[in-house]
C-alpha positions in Angstrom: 0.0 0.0 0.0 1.6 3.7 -1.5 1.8 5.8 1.8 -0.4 8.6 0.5 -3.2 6.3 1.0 -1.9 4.2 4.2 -4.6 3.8 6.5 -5.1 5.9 9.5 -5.7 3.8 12.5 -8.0 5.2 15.5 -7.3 3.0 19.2 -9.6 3.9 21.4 -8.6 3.8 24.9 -10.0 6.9 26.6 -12.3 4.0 29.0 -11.4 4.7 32.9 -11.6 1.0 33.6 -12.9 0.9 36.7 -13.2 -2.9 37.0 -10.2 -3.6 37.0 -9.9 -2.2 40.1 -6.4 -0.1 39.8 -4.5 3.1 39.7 -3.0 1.7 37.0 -5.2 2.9 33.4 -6.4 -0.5 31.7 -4.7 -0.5 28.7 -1.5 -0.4 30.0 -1.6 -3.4 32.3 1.0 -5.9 31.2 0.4 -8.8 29.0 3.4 -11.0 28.3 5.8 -8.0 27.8 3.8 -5.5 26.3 1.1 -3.2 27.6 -2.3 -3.9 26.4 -2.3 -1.2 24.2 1.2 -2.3 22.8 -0.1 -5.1 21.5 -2.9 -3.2 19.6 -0.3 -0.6 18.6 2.4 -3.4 17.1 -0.7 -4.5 15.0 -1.0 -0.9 13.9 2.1 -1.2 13.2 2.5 -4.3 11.1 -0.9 -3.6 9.2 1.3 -0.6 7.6 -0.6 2.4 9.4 0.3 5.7 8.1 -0.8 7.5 11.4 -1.5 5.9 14.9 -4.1 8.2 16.7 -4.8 7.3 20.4 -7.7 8.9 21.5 -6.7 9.5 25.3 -9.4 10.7 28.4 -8.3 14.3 29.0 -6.4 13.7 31.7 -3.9 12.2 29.0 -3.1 9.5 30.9 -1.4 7.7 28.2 1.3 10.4 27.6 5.0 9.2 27.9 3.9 5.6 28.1 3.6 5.2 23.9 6.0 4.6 21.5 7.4 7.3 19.0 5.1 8.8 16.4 1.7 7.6 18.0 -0.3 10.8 18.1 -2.5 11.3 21.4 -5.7 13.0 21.7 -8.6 13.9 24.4 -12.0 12.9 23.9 -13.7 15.7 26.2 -17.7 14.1 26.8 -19.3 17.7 26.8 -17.2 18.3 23.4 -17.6 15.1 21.4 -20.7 12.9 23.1 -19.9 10.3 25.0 -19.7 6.7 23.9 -17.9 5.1 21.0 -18.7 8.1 18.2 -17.6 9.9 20.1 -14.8 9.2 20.4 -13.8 8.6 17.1 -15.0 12.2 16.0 -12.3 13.2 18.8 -9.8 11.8 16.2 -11.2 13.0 13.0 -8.8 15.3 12.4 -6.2 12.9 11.3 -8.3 11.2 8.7 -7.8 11.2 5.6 -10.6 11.6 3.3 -9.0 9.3 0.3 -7.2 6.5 2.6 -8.9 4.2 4.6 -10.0 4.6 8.2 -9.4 1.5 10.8 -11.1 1.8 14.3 -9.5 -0.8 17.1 -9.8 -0.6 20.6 -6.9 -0.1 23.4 -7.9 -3.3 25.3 -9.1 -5.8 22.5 -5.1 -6.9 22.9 -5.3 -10.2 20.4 -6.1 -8.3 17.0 -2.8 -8.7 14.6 -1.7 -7.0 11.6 -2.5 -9.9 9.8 -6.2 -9.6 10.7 -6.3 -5.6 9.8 -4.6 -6.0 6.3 -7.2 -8.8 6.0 -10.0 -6.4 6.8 -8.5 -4.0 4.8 -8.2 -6.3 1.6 -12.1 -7.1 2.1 -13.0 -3.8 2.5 -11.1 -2.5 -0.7 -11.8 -5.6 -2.8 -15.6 -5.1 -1.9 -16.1 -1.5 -2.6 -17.5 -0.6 1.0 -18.0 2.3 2.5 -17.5 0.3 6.4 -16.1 -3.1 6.5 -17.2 -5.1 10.4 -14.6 -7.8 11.6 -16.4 -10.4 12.8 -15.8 -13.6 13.8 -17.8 -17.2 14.8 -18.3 -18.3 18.4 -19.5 -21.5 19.1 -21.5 -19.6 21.9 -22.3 -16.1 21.1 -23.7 -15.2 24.1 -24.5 -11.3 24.2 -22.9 -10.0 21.6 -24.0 -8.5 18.4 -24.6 -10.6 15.6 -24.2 -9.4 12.4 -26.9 -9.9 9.7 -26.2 -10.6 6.2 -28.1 -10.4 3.2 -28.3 -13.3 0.7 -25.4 -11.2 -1.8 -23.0 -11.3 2.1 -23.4 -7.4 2.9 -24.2 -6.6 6.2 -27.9 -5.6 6.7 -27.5 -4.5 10.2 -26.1 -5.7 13.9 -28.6 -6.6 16.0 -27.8 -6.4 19.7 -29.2 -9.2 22.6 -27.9 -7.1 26.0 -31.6 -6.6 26.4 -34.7 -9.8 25.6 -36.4 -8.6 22.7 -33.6 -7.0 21.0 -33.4 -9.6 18.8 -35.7 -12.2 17.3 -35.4 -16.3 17.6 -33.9 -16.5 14.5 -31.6 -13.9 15.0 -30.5 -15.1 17.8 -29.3 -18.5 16.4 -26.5 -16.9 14.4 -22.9 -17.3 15.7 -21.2 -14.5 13.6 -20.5 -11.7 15.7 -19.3 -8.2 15.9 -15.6 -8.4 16.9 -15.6 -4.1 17.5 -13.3 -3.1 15.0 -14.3 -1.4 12.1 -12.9 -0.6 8.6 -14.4 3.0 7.1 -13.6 4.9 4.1 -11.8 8.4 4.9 -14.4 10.1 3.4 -17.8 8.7 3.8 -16.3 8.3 8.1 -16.0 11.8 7.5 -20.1 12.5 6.2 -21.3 10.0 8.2 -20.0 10.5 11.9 -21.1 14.1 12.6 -25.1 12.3 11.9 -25.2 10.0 14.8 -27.4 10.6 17.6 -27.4 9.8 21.2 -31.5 9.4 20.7 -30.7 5.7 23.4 -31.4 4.7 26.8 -27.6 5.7 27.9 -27.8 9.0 25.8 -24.4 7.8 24.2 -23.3 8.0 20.4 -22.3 4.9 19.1 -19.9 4.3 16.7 -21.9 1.4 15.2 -24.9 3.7 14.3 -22.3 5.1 11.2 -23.2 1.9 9.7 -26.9 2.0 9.2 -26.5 5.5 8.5 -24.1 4.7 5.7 -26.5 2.0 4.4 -29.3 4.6 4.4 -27.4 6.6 2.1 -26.8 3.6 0.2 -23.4 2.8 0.7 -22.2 -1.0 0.9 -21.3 -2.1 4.2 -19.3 -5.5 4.7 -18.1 -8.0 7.2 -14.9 -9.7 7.3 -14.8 -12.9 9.5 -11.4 -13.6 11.5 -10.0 -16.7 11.4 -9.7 -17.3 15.0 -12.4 -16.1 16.9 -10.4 -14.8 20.3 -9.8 -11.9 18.9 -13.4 -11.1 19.9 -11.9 -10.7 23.8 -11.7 -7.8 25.5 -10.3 -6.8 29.2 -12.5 -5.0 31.3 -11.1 -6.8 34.2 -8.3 -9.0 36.0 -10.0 -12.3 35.5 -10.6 -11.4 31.6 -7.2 -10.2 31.2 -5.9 -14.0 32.9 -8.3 -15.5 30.1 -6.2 -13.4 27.4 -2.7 -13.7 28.8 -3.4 -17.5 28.3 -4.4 -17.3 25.1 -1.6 -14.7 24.0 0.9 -17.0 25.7 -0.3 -20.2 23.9 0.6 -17.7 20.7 4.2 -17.0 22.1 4.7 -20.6 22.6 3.4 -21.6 19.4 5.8 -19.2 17.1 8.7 -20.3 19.0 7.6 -24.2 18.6 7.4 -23.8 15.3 10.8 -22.2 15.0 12.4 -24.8 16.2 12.8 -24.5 20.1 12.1 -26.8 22.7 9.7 -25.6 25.1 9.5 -28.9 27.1 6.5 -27.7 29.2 4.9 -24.7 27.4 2.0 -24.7 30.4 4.7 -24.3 33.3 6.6 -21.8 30.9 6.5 -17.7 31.0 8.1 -15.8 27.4 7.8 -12.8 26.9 6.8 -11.8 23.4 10.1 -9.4 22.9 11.9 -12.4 24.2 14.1 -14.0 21.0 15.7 -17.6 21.2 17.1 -19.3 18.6 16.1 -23.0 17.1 17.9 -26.1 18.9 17.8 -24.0 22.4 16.0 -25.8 24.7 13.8 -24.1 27.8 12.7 -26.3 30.3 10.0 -26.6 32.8 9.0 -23.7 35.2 11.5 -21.0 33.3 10.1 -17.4 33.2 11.9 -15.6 30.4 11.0 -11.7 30.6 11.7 -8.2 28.6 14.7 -8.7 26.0 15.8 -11.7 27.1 17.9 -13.4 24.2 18.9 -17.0 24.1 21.2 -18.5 21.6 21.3 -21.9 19.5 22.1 -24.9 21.7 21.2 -23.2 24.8 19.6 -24.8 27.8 17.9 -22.9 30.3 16.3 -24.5 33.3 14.6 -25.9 35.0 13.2 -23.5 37.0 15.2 -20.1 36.1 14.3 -16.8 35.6 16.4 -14.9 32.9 15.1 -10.7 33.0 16.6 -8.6 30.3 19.3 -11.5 29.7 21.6 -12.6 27.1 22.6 -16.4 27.0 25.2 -17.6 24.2 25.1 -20.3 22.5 25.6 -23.9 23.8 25.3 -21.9 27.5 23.6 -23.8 30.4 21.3 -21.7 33.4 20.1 -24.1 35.9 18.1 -23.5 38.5 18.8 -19.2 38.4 18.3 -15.7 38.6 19.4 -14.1 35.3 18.8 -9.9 35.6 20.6 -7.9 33.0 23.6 -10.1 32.6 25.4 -12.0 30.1 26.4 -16.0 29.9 28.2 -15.9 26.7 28.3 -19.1 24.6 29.4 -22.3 26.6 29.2 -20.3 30.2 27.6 -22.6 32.5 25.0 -20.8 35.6 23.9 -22.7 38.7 22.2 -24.7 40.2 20.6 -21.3 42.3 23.1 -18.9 41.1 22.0 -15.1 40.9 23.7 -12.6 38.2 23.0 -9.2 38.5 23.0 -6.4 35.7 26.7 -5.9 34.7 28.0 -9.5 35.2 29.6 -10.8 31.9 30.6 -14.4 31.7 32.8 -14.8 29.1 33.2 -18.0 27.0 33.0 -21.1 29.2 33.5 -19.5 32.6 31.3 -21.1 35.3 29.2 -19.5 37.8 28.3 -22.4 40.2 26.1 -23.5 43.1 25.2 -20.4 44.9 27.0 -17.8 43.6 26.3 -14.0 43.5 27.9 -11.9 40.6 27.3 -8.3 40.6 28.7 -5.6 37.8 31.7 -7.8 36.8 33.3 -9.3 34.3 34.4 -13.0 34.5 37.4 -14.1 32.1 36.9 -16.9 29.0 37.4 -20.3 31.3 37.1 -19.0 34.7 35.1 -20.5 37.4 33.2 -19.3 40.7 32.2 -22.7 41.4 30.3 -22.0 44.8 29.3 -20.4 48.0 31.3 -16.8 46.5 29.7 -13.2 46.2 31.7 -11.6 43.3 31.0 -7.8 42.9 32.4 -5.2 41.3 35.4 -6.9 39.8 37.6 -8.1 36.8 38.5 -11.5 36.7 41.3 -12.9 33.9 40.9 -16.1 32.3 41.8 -19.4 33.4 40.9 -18.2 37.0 39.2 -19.9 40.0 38.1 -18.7 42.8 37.2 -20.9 45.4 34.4 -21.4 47.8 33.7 -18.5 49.5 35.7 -16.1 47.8 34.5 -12.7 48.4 34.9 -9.1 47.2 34.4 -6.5 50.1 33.4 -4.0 47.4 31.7 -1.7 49.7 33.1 0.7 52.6 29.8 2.4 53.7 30.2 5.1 51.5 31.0 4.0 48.1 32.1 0.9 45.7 35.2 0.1 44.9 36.5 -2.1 41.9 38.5 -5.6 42.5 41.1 -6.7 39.7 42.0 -10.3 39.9 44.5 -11.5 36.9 44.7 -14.6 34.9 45.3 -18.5 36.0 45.0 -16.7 40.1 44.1 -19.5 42.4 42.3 -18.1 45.4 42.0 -20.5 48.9 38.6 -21.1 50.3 36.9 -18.3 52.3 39.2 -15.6 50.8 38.2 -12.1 51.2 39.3 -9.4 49.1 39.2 -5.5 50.3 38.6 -3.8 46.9 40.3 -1.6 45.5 42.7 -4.4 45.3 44.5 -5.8 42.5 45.5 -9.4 42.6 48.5 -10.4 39.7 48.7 -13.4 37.5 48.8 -17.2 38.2 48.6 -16.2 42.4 47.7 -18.3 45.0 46.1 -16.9 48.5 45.8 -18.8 51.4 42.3 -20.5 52.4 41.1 -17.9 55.3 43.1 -15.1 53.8 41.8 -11.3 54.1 43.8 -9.7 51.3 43.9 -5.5 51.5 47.1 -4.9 49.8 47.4 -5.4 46.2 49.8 -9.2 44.8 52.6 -9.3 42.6 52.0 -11.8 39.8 52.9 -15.4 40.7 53.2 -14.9 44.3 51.5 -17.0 47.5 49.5 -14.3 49.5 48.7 -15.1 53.1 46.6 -12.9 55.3 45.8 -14.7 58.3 46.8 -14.8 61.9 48.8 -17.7 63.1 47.5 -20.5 64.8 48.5 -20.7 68.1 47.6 -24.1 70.5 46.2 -24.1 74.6 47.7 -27.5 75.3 45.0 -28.8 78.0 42.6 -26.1 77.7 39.4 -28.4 77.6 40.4 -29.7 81.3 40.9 -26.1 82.6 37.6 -24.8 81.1 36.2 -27.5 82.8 38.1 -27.0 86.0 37.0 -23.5 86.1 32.9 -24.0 85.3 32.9 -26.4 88.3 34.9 -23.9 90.6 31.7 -21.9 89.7 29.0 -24.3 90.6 
């Protein structure tokens, strides 16, 4: 589609959403990564829109919290009317009289591109003046069915809120209106300023243009989605848990199909801007948030949580907390590790069994195999550090940067005063405190010398019973 007659697409999402019961506004409640308006905005996006118009309450609540380009603006009730035509008409001046018009909603989250450039296609390749996305429930329930005539144009939508509204036969059909809407720029444009609030609420409503355009005589269609969940809405917590499901089941299913091994997708949480390549493996109970990347050959988990994360290729996170670090490719994480933002493990180094890494960058082969808290450092290759080895980074008042060189072998329970800089290929004695820095290849001892009370147990005791 040329850009001089790119849609413009209209999200509503000035609702106040009370139901759901937060100080939080509803469309941006998280699901799977995104706010629910991001989602609605990607399919924008995708569907090739040539402006994004939110229509915001006047509060603007939505400001700062949408990406670049997407235009804001108020709908103000004693300006515009109430309701859904409202809101709409608060947005009319970005349309475009010779370019198509596309109405979704902030927190109907499961509409894609692909569905809009399908509703678009019908509504172009049918001559329309307003093109309906609809789409078939097996249990229609209370929503408005749309009514075709015998050539497949839509005669009207008949609502069932309220008995009577519709008639038996009506009733029985299972093609409903999904609540987005397809309008030409220009006959939008005529059309809108007509509708009436002459209804029980006193509201305009956006689906009123439609009868008006068929009273002009203007052809008004239906395009039926091919999955019907897009139908869903939030309005409150329990509906958005019904579409996180469903938008996670999608998650799942593209990276399935890609070739990774989600061994449990029901005990599994992606993100959608999570990316992992095919032949990487994420196993049961793993929560994978934000950007999260995972290379080929890559296993993560059991049970490990990788935020904002990058793990390389053939790299293995068991049992771990991954926040804003990096395990490049053969690095091996865990069991119940925790690497905090800044920690780079290089090729192959190790962070073992309960091990805290904090803003530092671990050397290709090195190991932290256990029981160590590692912060603010720079470790060489071809080091290891044994149990215990800690970096007192902190003095109360600020943090202070440990160097350790390449091939250094510290002893269990070391302790190392930053700023300290410990050479090449050193030892240090297990129990050492080491404040002042090592020359490469040297044996550093910091420890007091062990002095023994020959007898001591028999005059401890002697002593206790002089008490008694």
């Amino acid at each position: 589609m040329s850009p001089e007659h790119a849609p413009t697409v209209i999200v509503l999402a000035a609702g106040r959403g009370t139901r759901m019961r937060s100080a939080t506004p509803k469309v941006l409640h998280d699901l799977c990564g995104l706010p629910l308006i991001g989602w609605v905005l990607r399919a924008a996006q995708d569907a090739g829109a040539g402006r994004t118009v939110v229509v915001d309450q006047p509060a603007r609540v939505l400001e700062g919290h949408l990406p670049d380009g997407v235009e804001i603006v108020e709908q103000h009730a004693d300006v515009h009317g109430d309701g859904t035509a409202g809101a709409v008409t608060a947005a009319l001046g970005a349309v475009d009289p010779g370019a198509p018009v596309v109405v979704l909603t902030g927190d109907a989250p499961l509409v894609t591109g692909d569905v809009v450039r399908a509703l678009l296609a019908t509504h172009a390749a049918e001559g329309n003046a307003a093109t309906v996305l609809s789409a078939e429930l097996d249990d229609p329930g209370q929503l408005g069915r749309v009514v075709r005539d015998a050539s497949g144009a839509v005669t009207k939508i008949v609502e069932t809120k309220v008995a009577g509204d519709a008639t038996d036969d009506e009733l029985l059909i299972r093609e409903v209106n999904a609540g987005v809407y397809c309008f030409s720029g220009d006959r939008l444009l005529d059309a809108l300023p007509r509708v009436g609030d002459g209804n029980a609420q006193g509201e305009r409503y956006l689906p009123d243009v439609l009868g008006i355009l068929r009273a002009d005589g203007d052809r008004v269609g239906a395009h039926r989605a091919p999955r019907p969940e897009i139908v869903l809405g939030v309005n409150d917590r329990a509906e958005l848990a019904v579409v996180r499901e469903l938008a996670q089941a999608r998650i799942h299913e593209g990276h399935l199909r890609a070739g990774v091994s989600i061994v449990q997708p029901a005990a599994t949480v992606i993100d959608v801007g999570v990316t992992i390549a095919p032949d990487a493996v994420i196993e049961t109970g793993c929560v994978l948030r934000g950007t999260t990347t995972v290379a080929e050959r890559a296993v993560v988990g059991p049970h490990t949580t990788a935020i904002d994360a990058t793990i390389g290729a053939g790299a293995t996170v068991l049992h771990s907390h991954v926040l804003g670090a990096v395990a490049e490719s053969g690095a091996t994480v865990g069991p119940f590790s925790y690497l905090r933002p800044g920690t780079v493990l290089r090729e192959g180094a190790k962070a073992g069994a309960f091990v805290e890494i904090k803003n530092s960058d671990i050397g290709v082969g090195s190991k932290v195999p256990h029981l160590s808290y590692i912060g603010d450092a720079d470790v060489g290759p071809g080091t290891n550090l044994g149990a215990a080895t800690i970096t007192s980074n902190y003095d109360g008042y600020h943090k202070h940067r440990t160097t350790i060189g390449a091939g250094v072998r510290t002893g269990v329970d070391t302790t190392l005063v930053a700023p300290v800089t410990v050479g090449d290929d050193v030892f240090t004695g297990a129990g050492s405190v080491i404040t002042r820095d090592v020359p490469p290849g040297a044996l550093a001892i910091a420890r007091a010398r062990q002095k023994n009370l020959d007898g001591y147990a028999d005059q401890a005791a002697a002593r206790a019973a002089q008490k008694d």
